[in-house]
N, C-alpha and C positions, 0 to 999 in steps of 0.2 A: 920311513915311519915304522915303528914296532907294532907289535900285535896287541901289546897292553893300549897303545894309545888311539890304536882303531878301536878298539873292544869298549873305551872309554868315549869316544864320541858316538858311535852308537848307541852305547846306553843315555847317555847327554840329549841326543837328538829322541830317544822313544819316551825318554821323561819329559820332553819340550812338548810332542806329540799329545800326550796323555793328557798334560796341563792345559794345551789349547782346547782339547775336546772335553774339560769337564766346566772350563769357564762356559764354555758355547750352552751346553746342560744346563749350566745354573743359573744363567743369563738372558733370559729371553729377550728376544726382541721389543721394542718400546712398541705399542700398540698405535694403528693409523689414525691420528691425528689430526684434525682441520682448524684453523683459526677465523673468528669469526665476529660476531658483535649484536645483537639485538637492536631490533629495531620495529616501528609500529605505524601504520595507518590513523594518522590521526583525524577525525570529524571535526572541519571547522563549522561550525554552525552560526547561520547568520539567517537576514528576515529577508523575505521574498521582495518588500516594497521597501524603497526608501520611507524616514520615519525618523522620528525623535526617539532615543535612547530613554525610558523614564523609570526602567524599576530592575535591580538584576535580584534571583533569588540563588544565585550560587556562590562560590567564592573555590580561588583556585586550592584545589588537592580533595574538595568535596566529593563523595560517591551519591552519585545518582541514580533513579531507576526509569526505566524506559516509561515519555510520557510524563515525567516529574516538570515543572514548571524552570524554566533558564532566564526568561529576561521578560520584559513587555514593552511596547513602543506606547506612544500616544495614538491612541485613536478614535481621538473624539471626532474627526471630518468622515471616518468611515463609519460610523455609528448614526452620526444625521444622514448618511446617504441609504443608512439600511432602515433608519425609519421612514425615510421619505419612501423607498422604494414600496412598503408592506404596505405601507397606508396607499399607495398608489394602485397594488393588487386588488386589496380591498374593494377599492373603488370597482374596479374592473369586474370583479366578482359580484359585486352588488349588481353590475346592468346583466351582466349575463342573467343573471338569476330574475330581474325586471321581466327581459326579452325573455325568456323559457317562463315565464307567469303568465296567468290566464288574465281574466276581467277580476273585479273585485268580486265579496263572496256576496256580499250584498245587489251585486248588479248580475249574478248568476243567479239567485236567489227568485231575483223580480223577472227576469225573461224566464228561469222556469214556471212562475206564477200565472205568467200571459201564456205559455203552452196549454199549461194544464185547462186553464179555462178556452183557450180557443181549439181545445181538441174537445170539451167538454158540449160548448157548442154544436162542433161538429157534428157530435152524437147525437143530440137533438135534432136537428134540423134533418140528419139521414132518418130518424124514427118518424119525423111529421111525413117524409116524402112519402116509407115505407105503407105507411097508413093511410095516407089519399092517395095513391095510386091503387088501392084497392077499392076505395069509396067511390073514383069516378067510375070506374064500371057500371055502378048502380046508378051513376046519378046525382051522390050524395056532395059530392064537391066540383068546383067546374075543372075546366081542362087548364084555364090559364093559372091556376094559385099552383098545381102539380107543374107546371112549366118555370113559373117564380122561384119555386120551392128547390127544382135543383138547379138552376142557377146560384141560390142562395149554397146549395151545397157544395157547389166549385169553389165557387168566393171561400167556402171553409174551410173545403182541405190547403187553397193555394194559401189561407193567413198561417192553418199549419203548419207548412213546407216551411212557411219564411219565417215563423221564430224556431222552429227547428234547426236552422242554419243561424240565426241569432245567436242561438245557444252555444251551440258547436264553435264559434267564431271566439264567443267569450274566455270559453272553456282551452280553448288552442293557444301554444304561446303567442306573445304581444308582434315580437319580431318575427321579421321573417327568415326562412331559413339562411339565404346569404347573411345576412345581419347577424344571426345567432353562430352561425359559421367562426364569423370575421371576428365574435366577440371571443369565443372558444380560445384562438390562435392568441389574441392579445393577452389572456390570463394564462397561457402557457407561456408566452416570451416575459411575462412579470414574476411570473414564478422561478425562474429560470435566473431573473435579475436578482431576484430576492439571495437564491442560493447561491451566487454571485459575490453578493455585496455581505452577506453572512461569512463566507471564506476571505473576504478580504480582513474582516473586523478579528478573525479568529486567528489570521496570518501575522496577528502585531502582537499574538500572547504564544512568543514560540517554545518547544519544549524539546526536552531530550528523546532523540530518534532512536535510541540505544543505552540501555547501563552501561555503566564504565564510570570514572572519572573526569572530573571537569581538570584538563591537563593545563589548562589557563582561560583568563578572562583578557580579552584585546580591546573593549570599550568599556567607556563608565555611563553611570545615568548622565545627563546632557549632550551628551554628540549626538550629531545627527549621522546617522548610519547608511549609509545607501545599501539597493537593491544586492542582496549576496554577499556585503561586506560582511565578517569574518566578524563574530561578539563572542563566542564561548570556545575552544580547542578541547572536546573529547574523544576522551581513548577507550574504547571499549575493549575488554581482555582480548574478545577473540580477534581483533586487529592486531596483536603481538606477535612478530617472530624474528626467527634468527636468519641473520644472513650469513652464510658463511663461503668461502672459497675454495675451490678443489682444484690439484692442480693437472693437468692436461695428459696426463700421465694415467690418473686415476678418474678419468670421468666415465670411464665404461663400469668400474664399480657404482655409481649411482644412481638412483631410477626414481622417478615422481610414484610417490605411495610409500617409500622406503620409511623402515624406521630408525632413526638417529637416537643416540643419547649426546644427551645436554649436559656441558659442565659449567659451572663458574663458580667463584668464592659463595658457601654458606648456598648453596644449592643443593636440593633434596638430591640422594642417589640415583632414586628412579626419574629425573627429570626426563623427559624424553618430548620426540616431535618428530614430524610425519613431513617427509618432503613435498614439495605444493611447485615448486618451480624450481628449474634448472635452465639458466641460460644459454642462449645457441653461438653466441659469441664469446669468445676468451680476451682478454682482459691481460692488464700486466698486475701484479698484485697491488692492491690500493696502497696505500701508506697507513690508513690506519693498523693495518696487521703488518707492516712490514719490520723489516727484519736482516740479517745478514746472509740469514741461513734462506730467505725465502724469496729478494730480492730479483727483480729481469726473471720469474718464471713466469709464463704464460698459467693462466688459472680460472676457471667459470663459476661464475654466481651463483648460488645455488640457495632456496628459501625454504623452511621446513617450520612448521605451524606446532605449536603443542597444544594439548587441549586447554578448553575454554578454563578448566579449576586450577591448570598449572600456570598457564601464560601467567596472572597473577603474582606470580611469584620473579617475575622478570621486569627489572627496568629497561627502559630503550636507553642505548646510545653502551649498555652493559659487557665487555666484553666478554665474548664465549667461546669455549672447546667442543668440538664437536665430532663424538668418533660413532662411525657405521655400527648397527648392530647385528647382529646373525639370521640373516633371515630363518622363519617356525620351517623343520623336516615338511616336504609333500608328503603328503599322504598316497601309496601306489595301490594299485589295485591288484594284489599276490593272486599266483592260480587256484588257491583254496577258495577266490570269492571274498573273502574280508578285508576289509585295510586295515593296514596297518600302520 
């Protein structure tokens, strides 16, 4: 081999050299990648009691707000049971309030009329004593009318004594204390029924637990609905996220808190989400992302929530791109004292 034809593949091979290294320069690497899909917690909402279907106030794609009215059942059987039951309080209330009553006002009225006068007595008959028991010293009255006399004033205080407890008796409730006890307990278990049979009448007008979306309607007015069966399907935004797959390779890159950006067609730039779950099991890649390039590798679920103003902006079932974003510089604490 000559020296012109070495001298020429060298130069061959340091221009082949140059050329690889300015593609590598101009070329960067395609940035990490995950494929993925949107997806959402749907709220099926249905009535606590079985019930006839009789009125919907929504229709599917409508937005609702939390507490807006969704359907109503028939409840006219729990309506007679919540008046029976109040008018049955009532009742109960009325004897409580009987038993803790005195005598009437008029018959408390006429035993104070007879005290006043038999204490008024009394006071006479102690003044006549007072006065001939000085008179017989002299003479002036005999021994036996001052011996009458207070006799007659025991007989006064004892009729005192006894409508004084007359009174008192009137004045005191009807019943006795077990009685007023036992009546107490039964207006607490009707009260109890009342707010009972109120929650059942208010369980057959049910409403949206959450805004979002009535994402369907699964019964019409006439059917009869049983206990938990399934009438309205809402989606509330912040129920929305993305599922995406990483593969086995790259799961020490990911961490619950991280934050992801979100691609898909006609998606804001800053769409982004916050990982919420990451799988402990690995998985072979689903078929819905599958692929040539992606196929037999082991890979982990992985969920990431955007906020409640963006989810909005995502259908479920939507396919999505989802690449890592840089986690923010720590802040250190330099020997000046300041961070930086």
């Amino acid at each position: 081999m000559s020296r012109r034809l070495v001298a020429a593949t060298i130069i061959l091979l340091l221009l082949a050299a140059a050329g690889a290294g300015w593609w590598w320069t101009t070329h960067a690497p395609p940035p990490v990648e995950w494929q993925g899909y949107a997806e959402a917690d749907f709220i099926k909402v249905g009535p606590t009691q079985q019930g006839l279907l009789t009125s919907l106030h929504v229709a599917r794609g409508s937005r609702v707000a939390a507490g807006a009215p969704l359907f109503d059942q028939d409840d006219t059987n729990d309506r007679a049971s919540l008046d029976q039951t109040v008018r049955q309080l009532k009742q109960a209330e009325a004897q409580l309030a009987n038993l803790n009553a005195g005598g009437k006002p008029t018959e408390i009225q006429q035993a104070e009329a007879n005290l006043a006068d038999a204490k008024a007595a009394q006071a006479k008959v102690e003044n006549d004593l007072k006065r001939n028991e000085e008179m017989v010293k002299t003479g002036g009255v005999s021994r036996q009318l001052v011996e009458d006399q207070r006799a007659d004033l025991r007989s006064a205080i004892a009729k005192v004594q006894g409508l004084e407890a007359a009174l008192a008796q009137l004045r005191a409730p009807m019943g006795r204390e077990g009685e007023i006890k036992a009546q107490h307990q039964l207006v607490e278990s009707l009260k109890a029924a009342v707010a009972m049979a109120q929650w059942r009448v208010d369980q057959r007008h049910v409403t949206a637990p959450a805004a979002g979306i009535v994402a369907d309607v699964l019964a019409r007015p006439g059917e009869t609905i049983p206990a938990g069966g399934p009438v309205v399907s809402l989606l509330p935004p912040e129920n929305i996220f993305v599922r995406f797959f990483v593969p086995e390779t790259r799961l020490a890159d990911v961490h619950s808190g991280d934050k992801v950006a979100l691609l898909c067609d006609r998606c804001p730039a800053d769409l982004a989400g916050t990982i919420s779950f990451i799988s402990p099991q690995a998985e072979y890649t689903p078929p819905v992302i599958y692929s040539e390039a992606s196929r037999a590798k082991l890979v982990y679920m992985v969920e990431a929530r955007p906020p409640r103003d963006q989810a909005a902006l995502i259908n479920p079932g939507q396919p999505m791109a989802v690449r890592p974003m840089p986690s923010p510089p720590i802040a250190r604490n330099e020997p000046g004292g300041a961070f930086r």
